[in-house]
C-alpha positions in Angstrom: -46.1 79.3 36.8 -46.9 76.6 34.2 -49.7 74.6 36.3 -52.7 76.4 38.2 -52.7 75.9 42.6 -54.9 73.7 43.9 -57.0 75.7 46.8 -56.9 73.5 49.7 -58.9 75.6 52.3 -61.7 77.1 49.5 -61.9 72.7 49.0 -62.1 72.5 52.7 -64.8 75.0 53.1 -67.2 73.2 50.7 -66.6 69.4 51.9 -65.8 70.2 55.8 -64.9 66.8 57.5 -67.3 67.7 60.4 -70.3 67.8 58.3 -69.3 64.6 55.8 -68.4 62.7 59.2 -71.9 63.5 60.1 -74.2 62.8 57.3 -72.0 60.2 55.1 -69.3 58.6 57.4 -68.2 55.7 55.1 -67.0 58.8 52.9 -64.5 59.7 55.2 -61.5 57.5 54.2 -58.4 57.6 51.8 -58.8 57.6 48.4 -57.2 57.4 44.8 -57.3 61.3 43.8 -59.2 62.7 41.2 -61.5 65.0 42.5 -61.1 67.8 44.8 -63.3 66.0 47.7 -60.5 63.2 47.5 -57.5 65.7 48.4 -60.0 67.6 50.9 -60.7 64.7 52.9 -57.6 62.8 53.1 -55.9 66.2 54.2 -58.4 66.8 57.2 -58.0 63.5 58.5 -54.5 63.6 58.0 -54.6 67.4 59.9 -57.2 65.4 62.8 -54.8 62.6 63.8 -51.8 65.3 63.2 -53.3 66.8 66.6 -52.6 63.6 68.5 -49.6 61.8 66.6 -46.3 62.5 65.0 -47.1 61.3 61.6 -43.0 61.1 60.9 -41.0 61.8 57.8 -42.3 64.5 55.7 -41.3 63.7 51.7 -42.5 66.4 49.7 -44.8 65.9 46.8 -46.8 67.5 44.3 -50.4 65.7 43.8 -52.9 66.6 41.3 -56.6 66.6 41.5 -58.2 67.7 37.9 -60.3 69.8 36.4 -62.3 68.6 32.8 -61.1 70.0 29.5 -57.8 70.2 28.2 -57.1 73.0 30.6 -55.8 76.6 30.5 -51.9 75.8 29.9 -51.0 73.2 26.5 -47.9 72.7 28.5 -49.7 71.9 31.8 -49.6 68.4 33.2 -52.8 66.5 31.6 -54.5 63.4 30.8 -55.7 63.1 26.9 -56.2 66.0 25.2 -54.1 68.1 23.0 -50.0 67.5 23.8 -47.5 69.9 24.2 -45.4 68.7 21.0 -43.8 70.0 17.9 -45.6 69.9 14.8 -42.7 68.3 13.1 -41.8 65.4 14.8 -43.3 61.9 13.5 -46.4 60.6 15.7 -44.8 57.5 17.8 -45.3 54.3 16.6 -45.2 51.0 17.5 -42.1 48.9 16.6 -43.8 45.5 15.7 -46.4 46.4 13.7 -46.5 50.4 13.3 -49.7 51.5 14.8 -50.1 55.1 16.4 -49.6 54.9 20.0 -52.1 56.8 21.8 -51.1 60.1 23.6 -52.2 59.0 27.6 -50.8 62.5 29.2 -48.1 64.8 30.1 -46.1 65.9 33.5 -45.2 69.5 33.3 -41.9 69.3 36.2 -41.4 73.4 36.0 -43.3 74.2 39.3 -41.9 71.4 40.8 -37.6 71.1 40.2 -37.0 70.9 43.8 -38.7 68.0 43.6 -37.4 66.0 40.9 -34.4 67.8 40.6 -32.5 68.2 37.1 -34.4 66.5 34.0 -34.0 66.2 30.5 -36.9 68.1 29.6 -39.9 70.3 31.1 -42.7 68.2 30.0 -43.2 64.2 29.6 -44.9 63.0 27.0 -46.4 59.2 27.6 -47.9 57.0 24.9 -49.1 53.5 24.9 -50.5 51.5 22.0 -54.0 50.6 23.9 -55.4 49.5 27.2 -54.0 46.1 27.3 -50.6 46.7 26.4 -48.8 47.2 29.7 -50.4 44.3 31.1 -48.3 41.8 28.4 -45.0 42.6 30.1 -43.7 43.9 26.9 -41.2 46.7 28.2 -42.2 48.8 25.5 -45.2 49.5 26.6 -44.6 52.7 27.1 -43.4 55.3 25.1 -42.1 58.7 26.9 -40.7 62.0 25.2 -39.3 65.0 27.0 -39.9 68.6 25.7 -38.9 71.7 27.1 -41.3 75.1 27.0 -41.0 77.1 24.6 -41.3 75.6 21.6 -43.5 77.2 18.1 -44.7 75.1 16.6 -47.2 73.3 17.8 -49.1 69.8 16.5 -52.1 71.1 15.5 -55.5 69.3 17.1 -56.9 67.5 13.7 -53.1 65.8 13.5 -53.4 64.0 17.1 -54.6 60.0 16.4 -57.7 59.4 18.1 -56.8 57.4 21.3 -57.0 53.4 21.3 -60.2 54.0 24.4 -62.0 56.2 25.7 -61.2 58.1 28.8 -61.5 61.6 30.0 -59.5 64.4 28.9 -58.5 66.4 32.2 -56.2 68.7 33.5 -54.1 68.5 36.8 -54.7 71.1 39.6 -51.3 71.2 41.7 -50.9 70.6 45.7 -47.9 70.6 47.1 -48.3 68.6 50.4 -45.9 65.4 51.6 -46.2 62.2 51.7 -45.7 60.3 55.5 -44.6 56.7 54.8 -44.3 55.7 58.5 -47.6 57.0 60.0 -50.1 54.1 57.9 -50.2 52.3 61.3 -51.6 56.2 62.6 -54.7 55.7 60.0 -55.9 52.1 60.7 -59.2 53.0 61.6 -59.9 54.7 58.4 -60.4 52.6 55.4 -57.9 53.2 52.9 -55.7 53.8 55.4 -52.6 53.6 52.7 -54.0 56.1 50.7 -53.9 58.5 53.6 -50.1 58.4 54.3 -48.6 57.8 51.1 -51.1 60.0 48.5 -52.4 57.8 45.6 -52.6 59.4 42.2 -51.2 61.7 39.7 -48.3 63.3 41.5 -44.6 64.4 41.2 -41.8 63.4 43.6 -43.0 61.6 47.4 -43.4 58.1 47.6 -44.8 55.5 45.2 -48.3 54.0 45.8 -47.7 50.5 46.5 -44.0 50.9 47.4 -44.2 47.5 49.5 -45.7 45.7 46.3 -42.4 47.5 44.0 -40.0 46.7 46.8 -41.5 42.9 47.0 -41.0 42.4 42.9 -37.4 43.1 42.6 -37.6 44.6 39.2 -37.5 48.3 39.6 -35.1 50.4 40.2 -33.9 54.4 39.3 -35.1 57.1 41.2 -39.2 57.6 41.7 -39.9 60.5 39.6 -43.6 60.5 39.7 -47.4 58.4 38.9 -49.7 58.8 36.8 -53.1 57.6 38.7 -56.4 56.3 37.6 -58.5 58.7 37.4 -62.0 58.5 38.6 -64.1 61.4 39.6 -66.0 61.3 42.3 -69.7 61.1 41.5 -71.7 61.2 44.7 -70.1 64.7 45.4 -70.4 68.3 43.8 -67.6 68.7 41.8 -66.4 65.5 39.9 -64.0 67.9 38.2 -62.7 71.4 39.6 -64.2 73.6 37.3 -67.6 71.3 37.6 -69.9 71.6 40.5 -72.7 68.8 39.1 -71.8 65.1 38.1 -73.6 64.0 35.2 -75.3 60.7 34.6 -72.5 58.1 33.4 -69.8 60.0 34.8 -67.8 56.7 34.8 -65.5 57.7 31.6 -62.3 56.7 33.5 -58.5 56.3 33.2 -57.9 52.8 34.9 -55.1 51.0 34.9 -56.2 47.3 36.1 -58.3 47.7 39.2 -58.0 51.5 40.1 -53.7 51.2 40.0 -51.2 53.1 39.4 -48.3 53.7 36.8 -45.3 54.9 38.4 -42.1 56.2 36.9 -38.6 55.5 37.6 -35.7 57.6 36.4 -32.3 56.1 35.7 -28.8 58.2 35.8 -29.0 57.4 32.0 -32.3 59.2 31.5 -34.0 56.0 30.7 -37.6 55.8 32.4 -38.4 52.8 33.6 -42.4 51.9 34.6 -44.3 49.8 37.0 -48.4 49.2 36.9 -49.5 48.3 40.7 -53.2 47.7 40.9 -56.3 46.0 43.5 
């Protein structure tokens, strides 16, 4: 198993709905995930209404919520840290003007091939040149590499290029739940009622966030393969971060992309990846 399992009732357990419902109500809503309160509350409310409703079509997915550090696994899915990449190929670059991209993460597909089915590689590599870049239009963007475990020879810590910005380096936490694309309507008195049916975040296979707003542009196509969220842990909570139970002051070291969005991934019969940046 390359990526550690998310423990939905121990998350349960510590943020029961009950007891947030009672003391903090506005807290009990959908939300972008990050932290394990995020995935802990959208699942109760989506187990609550579950009682009641048929909450339809059930697409499998894998969703991450993230622990801080670079994680037990090199090869585990990640934001920032230390990539799972051979020592020998040349850093990527840009094609205009040369500069080192910056390493933004990796999706390790191994615990999830049902899923996504057959792939060029284990692992995806993504690189950008900075913060702004996506937001010019510029198609290249985005850099991705595939990798498959296994390899030796590793790139070495003091030879990864310091990244464009700051962010957090995290690691993902896997939950395989589903994704209900015809039950939003079921969530409408929660706010965030989007994030509730289809999950917002880091994930693997489901549905795209903001598949009304890809459908509407016309300009993507391939299969969905998976996102890559903002990531913003949750600081009026224990546990920003899995393996952290206290926030600390300034906890606001985040991943965005725009206004809290979200880069999905599209994969072509070609093995092309095509992206997408949907945001507030």
């Amino acid at each position: 198993m390359s990526t550690p399992e998310f423990d939905l009732e121990h998350w349960i357990s510590i943020f029961p709905i009950q007891t947030i419902r009672s003391t903090d109500p506005w807290s009990v809503k959908g939300y972008s995930i990050t932290s394990p309160f995020h995935l802990a509350v959208v699942e109760q409310i989506r187990r609550e209404v579950s009682q009641t409703s048929n909450l339809g079509q059930a697409i499998p997915t894998d969703v991450f919520a993230f622990g801080s550090g670079d994680g037990p696994n090199r090869a585990g899915t990640k934001i920032g840290g230390l990539p799972y990449r051979p020592a020998a190929v040349p850093w990527p670059s840009t094609r205009d003007d040369g500069r080192e991209m910056t390493f933004v993460g990796q999706l390790n597909f191994r615990d999830s091939t049902d899923l996504a089915g057959p792939l060029p590689g284990d692992i995806l590599l993504i690189f950008t040149p900075d913060d702004e870049a996506w937001g010019t239009g510029d198609p290249d963007a985005f850099r991705f590499e595939w990798y498959t475990e296994g390899v030796a020879d590793l790139i070495a810590s003091k030879d990864v290029p310091e990244p464009a910005w700051s962010f957090p380096v995290c690691y993902g936490v896997r939950s395989r739940t589903a994704d209900f694309p015809d039950s939003k309507s079921l969530f409408d008195e929660y706010r965030g009622r989007w994030r509730i049916a289809v999950l917002e975040g880091t994930k693997i296979g489901g549905v795209p966030p903001f598949l009304d707003e890809i459908n509407a542009s016309g300009a993507v196509s391939g299969k969905f393969l998976a996102s890559i969220g903002s990531v913003k842990p949750e600081s009026d909570y224990p546990y920003p971060w899995i393996n952290r139970k206290i926030p600390q002051d300034g906890e606001c070291d985040w991943l965005m992309w725009g206004d809290l969005g979200v880069l999905s991934l599209f994969l072509h019969d070609d093995g092309n990846i095509q992206w997408w940046i949907e945001c507030y």
